[in-house]
DODODO-109309 format. One record per residue (C-alpha): z, y, x; residue in one letter. Coordinates in steps of 0.02 Angstrom, whole numbers, plus 32768, in hexadecimal, padded with zeros to 4 digits. Layout:
ZYXa;...
This chain:
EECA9D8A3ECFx;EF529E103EEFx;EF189EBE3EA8x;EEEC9F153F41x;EE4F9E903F49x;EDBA9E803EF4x;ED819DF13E94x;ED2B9D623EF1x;EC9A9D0F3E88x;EC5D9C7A3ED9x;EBC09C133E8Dx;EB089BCA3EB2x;EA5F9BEF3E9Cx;EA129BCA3DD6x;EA629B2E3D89x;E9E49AC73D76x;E9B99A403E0Dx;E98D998B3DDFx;E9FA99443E66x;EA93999A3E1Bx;EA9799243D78x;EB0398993DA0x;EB4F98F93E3Ex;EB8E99A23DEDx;EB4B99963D3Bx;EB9098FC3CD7x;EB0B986D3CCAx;EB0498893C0Fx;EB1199513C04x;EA89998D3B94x;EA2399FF3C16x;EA299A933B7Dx;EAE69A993BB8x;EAE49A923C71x;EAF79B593C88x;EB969B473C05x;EBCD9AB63C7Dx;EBAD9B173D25x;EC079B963CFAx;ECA39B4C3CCCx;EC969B183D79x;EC639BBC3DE3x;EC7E9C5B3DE3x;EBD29C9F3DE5x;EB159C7C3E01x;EA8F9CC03E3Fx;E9F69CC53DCAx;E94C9C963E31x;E8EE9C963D8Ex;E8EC9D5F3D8Ex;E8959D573E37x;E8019CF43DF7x;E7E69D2C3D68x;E82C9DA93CCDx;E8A69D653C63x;E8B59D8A3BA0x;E9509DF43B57x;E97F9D5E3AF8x;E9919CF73B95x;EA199D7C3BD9x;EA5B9D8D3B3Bx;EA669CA53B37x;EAA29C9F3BEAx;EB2F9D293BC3x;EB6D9CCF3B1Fx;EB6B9C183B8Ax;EBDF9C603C10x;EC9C9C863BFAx;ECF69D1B3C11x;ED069D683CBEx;EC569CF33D00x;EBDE9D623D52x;EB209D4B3D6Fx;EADC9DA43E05x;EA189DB13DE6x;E9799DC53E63x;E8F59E483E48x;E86C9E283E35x;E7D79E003ECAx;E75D9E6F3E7Bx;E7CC9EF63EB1x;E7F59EB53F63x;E7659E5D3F9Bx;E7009EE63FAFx;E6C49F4F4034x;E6F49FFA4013x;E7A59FFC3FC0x;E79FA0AA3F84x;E726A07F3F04x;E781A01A3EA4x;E7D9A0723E30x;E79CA0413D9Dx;E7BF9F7C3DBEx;E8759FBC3DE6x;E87EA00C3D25x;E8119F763CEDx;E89D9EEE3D1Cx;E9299F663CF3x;E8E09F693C50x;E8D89EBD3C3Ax;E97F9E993BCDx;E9E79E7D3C5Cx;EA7D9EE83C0Ax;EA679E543B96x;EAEC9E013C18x;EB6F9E963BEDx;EBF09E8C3C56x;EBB49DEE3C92x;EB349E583CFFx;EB5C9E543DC3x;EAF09E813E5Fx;EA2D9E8C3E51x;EA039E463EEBx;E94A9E753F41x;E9129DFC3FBDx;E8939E284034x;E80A9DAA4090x;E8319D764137x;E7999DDB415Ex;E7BC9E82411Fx;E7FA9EF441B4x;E86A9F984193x;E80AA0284196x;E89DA0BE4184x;E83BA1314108x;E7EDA0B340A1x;E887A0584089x;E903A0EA4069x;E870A1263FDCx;E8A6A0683F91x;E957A08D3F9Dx;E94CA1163F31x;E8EEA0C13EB6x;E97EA0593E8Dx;E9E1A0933DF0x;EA99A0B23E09x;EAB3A0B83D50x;EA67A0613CACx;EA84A0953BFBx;EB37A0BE3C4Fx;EB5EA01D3CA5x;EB6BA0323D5Ax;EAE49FC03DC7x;EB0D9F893E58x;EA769F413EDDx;EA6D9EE33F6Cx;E9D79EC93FE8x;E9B69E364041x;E94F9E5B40E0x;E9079DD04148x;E8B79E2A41E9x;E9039E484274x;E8BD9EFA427Dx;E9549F254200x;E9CA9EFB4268x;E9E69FA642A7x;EA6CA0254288x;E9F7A09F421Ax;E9E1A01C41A9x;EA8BA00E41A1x;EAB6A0C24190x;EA29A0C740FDx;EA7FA0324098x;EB1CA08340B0x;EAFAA13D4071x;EA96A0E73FB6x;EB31A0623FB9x;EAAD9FD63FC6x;EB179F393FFFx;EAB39ECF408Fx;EAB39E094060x;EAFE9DC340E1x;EA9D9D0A4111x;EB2A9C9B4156x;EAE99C0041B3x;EA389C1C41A0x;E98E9C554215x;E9979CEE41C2x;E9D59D8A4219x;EA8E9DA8420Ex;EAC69E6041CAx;EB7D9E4A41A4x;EB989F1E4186x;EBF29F5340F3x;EB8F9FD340B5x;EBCE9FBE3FE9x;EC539FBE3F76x;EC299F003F76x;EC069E733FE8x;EB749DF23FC9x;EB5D9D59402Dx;EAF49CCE4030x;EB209C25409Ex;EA9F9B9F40B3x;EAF59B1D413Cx;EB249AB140B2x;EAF899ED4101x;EAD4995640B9x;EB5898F9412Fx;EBE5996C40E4x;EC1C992A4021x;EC4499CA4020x;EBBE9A0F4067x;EC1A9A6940E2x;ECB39A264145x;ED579A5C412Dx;ED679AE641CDx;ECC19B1E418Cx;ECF49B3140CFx;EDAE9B954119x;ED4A9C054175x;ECE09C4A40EAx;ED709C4D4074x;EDBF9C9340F7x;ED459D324107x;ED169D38403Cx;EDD89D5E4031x;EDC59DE940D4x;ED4A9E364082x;ED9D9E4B3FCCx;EE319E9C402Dx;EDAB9F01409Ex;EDC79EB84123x;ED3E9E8741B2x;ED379DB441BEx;ED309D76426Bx;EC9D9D2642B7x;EC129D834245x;EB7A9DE5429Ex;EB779E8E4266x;EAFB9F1042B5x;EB879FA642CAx;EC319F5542B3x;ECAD9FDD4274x;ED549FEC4244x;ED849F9941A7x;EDB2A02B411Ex;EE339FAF40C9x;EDD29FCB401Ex;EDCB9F483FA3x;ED249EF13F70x;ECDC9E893F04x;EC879DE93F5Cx;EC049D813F17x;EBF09CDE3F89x;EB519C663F68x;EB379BC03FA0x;EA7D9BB13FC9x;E9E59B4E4019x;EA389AC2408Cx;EA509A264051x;EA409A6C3F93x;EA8799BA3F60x;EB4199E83F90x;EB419AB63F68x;EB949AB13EC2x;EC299A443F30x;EC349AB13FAAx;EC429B473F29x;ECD39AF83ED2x;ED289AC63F69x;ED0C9B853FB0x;ED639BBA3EE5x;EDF09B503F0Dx;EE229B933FB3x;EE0C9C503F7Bx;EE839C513EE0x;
């Protein structure tokens, strides 16, 4: 990409899916190297495994040495700190994953992303009180977060506005049930697309695959893609940005082809 754009990352969720051996692993691939193998393939993934559950330093520290230079991991915080009822208390499961070893990944390290239940509605106070738990900095590194909200109660322009002013990117669901924010409200762009089909070998078709490409390389130039739903549609400020692009849910079968086929039309 030219220098006035940011890097596009493009990837999947974890690495690990039975139905990927023999379709995007190699029938023979020990399963010890399938996150070395991956990622000579992608860009970047997005770790589900830090949503669940914590992960040891030495994992980080594995997953960083397995990966060549210039892969990024984006990670998921943890539930215990967004399935809960009142957001404000949970500092200390904030410091608790931050503390986890995930500066293990060095420069590695992308987005934390924090996805919310469908459930959880946006209550202004509460969730600006999370906001602000969210460290900008750790041990010098700069940390950049992402929320992923899932009511439609957030889509409203204060929510906006709020994401904006901590420069808290909104994931933006492409081709899903989930409500569609497409604001720019960070430095970065995150975006998650889960109309992958079992029909396409690709898992989407070819318009389909253009038209994300298409918009991953709008927004590293900071520009505003066409045909995205966002709740106060502004000027574009022409600033470049990083984008991190994740083939999820759908027909999980055929996301690591439609990754590589989105790679291939971005460089």
């Amino acid at each position: 990409m030219p220098k006035s754009h940011g890097k596009i990352y493009i990837g999947v969720g974890g690495w690990t899916f039975e139905p990927w051996r023999g379709a995007f692993y190699p029938d023979k691939l020990p399963q010890k190297r399938e996150l070395e193998y991956a990622a000579q393939h992608l860009t970047s993934i997005e770790i589900n495994g830090t949503y669940y559950g914590s992960q040891k330093p030495e994992s980080f520290a594995r997953w960083h040495d397995e990966t060549p230079d210039g892969f990024v991991f984006a990670l998921k915080g943890s539930r215990f700190t967004t399935n809960r009822r009142v957001l404000a208390e949970a500092g200390e499961s904030v410091e608790r994953f931050m503390a986890s070893g995930v500066l293990e990944l060095k420069d590695k390290l992308g987005p934390i992303s924090w996805q919310f239940m469908p459930t959880k509605k946006f209550d202004p106070a509460d969730f600006e009180a999370f906001l602000k738990l969210l460290p900008k900095t750790l041990e010098g590194r700069a940390i950049r977060h992402a929320v992923e909200v899932r009511h439609e109660s957030f889509r409203n322009s204060e929510f906006v506005a709020m994401a904006r002013e901590h420069g808290v990117a909104i994931v933006i669901a492409g081709d899903s049930d989930f409500p569609q924010i497409a604001d720019i409200t960070a430095p970065f762009v995150y975006a998650r697309i889960m109309g992958t089909a079992e029909k396409e070998p690709l898992g989407y078709s070819k318009k389909d695959l253009d038209a994300w490409a298409a918009r991953a390389k709008d927004w590293a130039a900071g520009k505003a893609p066409s045909g995205l739903d966002a709740v106060s549609p502004g000027k574009a400020d022409g600033k470049p940005r990083d984008v991190f692009l994740y083939v999820i849910s759908g027909h999980k079968a055929h996301n690591p082809a439609a990754a590589m086929a989105l790679i291939e039309r971005v460089r």
